[in-house]
C-alpha positions in Angstrom: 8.7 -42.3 39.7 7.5 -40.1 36.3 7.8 -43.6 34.1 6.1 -45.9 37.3 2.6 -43.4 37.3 2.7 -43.1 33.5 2.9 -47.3 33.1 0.3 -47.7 35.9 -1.4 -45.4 34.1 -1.5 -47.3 31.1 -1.8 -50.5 32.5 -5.3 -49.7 34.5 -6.8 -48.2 30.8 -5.4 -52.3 29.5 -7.6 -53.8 32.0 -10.2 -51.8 31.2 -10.0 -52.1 27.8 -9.6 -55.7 27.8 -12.5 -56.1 30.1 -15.1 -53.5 28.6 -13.5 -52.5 25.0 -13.5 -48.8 26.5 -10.8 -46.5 27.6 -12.0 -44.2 31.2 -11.6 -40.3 29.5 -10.2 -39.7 32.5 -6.9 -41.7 32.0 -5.7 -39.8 28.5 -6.8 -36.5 30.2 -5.1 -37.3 33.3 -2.0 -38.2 31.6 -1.8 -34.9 29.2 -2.7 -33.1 32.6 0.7 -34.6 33.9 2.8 -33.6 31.0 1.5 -29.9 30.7 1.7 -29.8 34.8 5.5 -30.9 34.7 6.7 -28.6 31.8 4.5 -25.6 33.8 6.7 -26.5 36.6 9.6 -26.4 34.7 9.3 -22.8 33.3 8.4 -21.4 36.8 11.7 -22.8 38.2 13.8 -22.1 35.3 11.9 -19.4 33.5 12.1 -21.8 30.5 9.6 -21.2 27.9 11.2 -23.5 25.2 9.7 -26.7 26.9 6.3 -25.5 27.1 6.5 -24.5 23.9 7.5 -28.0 22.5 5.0 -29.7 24.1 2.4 -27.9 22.5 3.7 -28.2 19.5 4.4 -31.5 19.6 1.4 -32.3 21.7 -0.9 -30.8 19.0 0.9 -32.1 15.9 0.1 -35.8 17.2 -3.2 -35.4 18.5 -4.3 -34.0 14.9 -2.5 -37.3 13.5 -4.8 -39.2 16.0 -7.9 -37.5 15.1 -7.2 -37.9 11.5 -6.8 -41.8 12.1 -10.3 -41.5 14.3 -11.7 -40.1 11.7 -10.9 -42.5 9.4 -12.4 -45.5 11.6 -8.9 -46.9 12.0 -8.8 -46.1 16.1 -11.2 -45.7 18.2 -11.3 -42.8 20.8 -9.5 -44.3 23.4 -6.8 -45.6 21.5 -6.2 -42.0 19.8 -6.2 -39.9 22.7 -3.8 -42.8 24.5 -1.5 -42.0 21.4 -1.9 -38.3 22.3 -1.3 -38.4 25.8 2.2 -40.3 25.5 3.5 -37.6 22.9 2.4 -34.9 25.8 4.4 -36.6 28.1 7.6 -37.1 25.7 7.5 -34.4 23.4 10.6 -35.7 21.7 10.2 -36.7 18.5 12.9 -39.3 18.4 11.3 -40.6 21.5 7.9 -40.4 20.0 9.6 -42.1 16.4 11.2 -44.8 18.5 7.8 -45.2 20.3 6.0 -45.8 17.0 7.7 -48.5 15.6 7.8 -50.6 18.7 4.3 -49.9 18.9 3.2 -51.3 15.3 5.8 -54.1 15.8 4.4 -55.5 19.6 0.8 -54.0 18.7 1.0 -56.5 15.3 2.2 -59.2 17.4 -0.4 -58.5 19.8 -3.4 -58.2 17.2 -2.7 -61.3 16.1 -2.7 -62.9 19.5 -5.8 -61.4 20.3 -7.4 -62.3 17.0 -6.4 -66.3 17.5 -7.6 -66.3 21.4 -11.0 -64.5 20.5 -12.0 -66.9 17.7 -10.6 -69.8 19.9 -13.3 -68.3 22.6 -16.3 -67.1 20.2 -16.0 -68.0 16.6 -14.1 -71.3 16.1 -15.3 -71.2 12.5 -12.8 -68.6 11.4 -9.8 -71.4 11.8 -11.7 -73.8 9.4 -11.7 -71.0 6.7 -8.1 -70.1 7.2 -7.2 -73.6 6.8 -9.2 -73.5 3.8 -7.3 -70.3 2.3 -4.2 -71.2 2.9 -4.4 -74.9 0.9 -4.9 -72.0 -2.3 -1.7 -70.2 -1.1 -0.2 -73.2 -0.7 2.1 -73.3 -3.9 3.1 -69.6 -3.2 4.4 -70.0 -0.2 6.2 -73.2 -1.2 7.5 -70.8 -4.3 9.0 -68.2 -1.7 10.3 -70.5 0.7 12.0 -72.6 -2.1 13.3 -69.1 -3.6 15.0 -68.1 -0.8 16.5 -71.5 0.3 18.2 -71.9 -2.8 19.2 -68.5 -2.8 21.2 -69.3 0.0 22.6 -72.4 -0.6 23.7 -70.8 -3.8 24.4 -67.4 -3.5 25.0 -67.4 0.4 22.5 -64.7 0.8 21.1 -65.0 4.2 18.9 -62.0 4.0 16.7 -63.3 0.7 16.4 -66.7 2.8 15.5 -64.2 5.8 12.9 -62.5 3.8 11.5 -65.3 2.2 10.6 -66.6 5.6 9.0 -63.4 6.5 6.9 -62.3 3.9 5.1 -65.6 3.8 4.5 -65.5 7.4 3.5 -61.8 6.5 1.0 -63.1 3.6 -0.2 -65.3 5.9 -0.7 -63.1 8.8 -2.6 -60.6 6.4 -5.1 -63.2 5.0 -5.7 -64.6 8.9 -6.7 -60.8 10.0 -8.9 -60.8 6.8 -10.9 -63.8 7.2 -10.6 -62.9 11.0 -12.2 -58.8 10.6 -14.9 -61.2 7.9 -16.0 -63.5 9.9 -14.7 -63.6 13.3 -15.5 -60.0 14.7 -18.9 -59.6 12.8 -22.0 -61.0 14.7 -25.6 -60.8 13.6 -27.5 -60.1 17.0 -31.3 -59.6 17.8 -32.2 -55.9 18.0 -33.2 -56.4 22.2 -29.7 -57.2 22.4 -28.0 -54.5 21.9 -26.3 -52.5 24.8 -24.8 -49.4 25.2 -21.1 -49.3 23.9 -21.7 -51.8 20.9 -20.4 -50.9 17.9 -22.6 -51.2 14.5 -20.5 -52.0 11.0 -22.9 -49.0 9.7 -20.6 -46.8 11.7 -17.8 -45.4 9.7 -16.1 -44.3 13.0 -14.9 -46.6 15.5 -17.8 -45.8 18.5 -19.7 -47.4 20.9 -23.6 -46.8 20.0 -25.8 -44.4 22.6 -29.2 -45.6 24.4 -30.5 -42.7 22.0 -29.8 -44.8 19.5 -30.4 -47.8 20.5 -33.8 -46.6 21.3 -34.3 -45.3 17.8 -33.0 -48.8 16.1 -35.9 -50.1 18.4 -38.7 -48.1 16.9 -37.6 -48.4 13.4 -39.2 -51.8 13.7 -35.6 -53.4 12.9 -35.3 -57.3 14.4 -31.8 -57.6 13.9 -28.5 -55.8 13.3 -24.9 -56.6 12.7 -22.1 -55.6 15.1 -18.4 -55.5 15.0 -16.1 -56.2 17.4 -12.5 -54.9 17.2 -8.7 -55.8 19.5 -8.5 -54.4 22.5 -5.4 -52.2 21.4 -4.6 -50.4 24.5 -2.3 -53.4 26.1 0.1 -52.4 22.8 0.6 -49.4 24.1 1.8 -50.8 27.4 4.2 -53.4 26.0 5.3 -50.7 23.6 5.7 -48.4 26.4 7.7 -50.5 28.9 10.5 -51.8 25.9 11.3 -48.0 24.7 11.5 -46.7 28.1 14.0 -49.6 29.5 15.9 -49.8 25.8 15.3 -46.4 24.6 15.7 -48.5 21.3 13.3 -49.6 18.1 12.9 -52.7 18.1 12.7 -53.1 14.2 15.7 -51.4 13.6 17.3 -54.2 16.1 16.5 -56.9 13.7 17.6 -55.4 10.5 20.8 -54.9 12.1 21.3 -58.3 13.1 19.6 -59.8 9.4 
């Protein structure tokens, strides 16, 4: 029942996020609200303090890592305090280290998929300038693919053929999200535009501008500004969520196994 509220949970702030590129306060709050509440309830039935104590401390220790990565305009606020929430609710830091690396592995996977269906929708222009960068990285990747093929038709090494394969489907990855942040998520808009929630490149943290401001843009005489948008991250953490609760496993450490 605990895992069901905590996924619906997370699956109403993916809607939202997807739909308005914001987060409801209310959802992070409500979920650290739940994890506090149960671990309460714990200590007055079994007079416990350890629990209570744990999440704190754990609680705390990740929500200072989120602010930090606020902060440094890598999040926004809704992602961070989604982060924040879940380590309230499973303050357990093999849970929470599990957590993390299917998180960057499905929330990779799904900024790339989000990246190709945006530009597909609003910028189609970014696809002719990948195609154009990767005709420079053309001999490169041919170097690493033809590296690791005749590694293993010589030296039977699997994992060099493996890794090959990888990295220049990671070098290529990289450059897309490049050219992608460049010139697929950066729009040049009118200054009678704007709305409420829009985010300027100017800003060094990831925030939607106020009608405050967007009244003082107005009066500074300014015709147009550049905005950025950004992936609606918050689906990660549901995907994420869903295959370490039902595998209690990290994903990565599947494949290397296997490799």
């Amino acid at each position: 029942m605990f895992e069901i509220v905590v996924g619906v949970s997370l699956f109403i702030a993916s809607i939202y996020d997807l739909k308005t590129t914001e987060i409801p306060d209310e959802i992070p709050i409500f979920l650290i609200s739940l994890g506090i509440f149960l671990v309460v309830f714990d200590l007055i039935l079994f007079k416990d303090l350890s629990k209570l104590t744990n999440t704190i401390i754990v609680g705390l220790v990740f929500s200072v890592f989120c602010i930090l990565m606020y902060y440094g305009g890598h999040w926004g606020a809704g992602d961070s305090a989604l982060l924040a929430s879940i380590a309230f609710l499973y303050p357990n830091f093999s849970f929470l280290f599990k957590y993390l690396i299917n998180l960057i592995i499905f929330g990779s996977f799904f900024m790339v998929a989000f990246s190709v269906v945006f530009c597909y929708l609003y910028s189609k222009k970014v696809f002719k300038k990948f195609s154009i960068e990767q005709k420079k990285l053309k001999y490169l990747y041919i170097s690493l693919l033809l590296l690791g093929l005749v590694s293993f038709i010589i030296l039977k090494n699997k994992f060099l053929l493996i890794y090959s394969i990888v990295l220049t489907l990671a070098i290529m990855t990289i450059n897309f999200c490049i050219i992608v942040e460049k010139y697929g998520f950066k729009k040049r808009i009118r200054v009678d535009k704007l709305k409420v929630g829009d985010v300027l490149v100017s800003f060094k943290r990831w925030r939607g501008i106020t009608e405050k401001e967007i009244e003082a843009i107005k009066k500074s005489g300014k015709t147009f500004v550049t905005i950025k948008e950004g992936v609606r991250f918050a689906p990660a953490f549901l995907i994420a969520y869903l295959y370490t609760i039902l595998t209690n496993e990290a994903i990565l450490f599947n494949y290397l196994i296997v490799w």
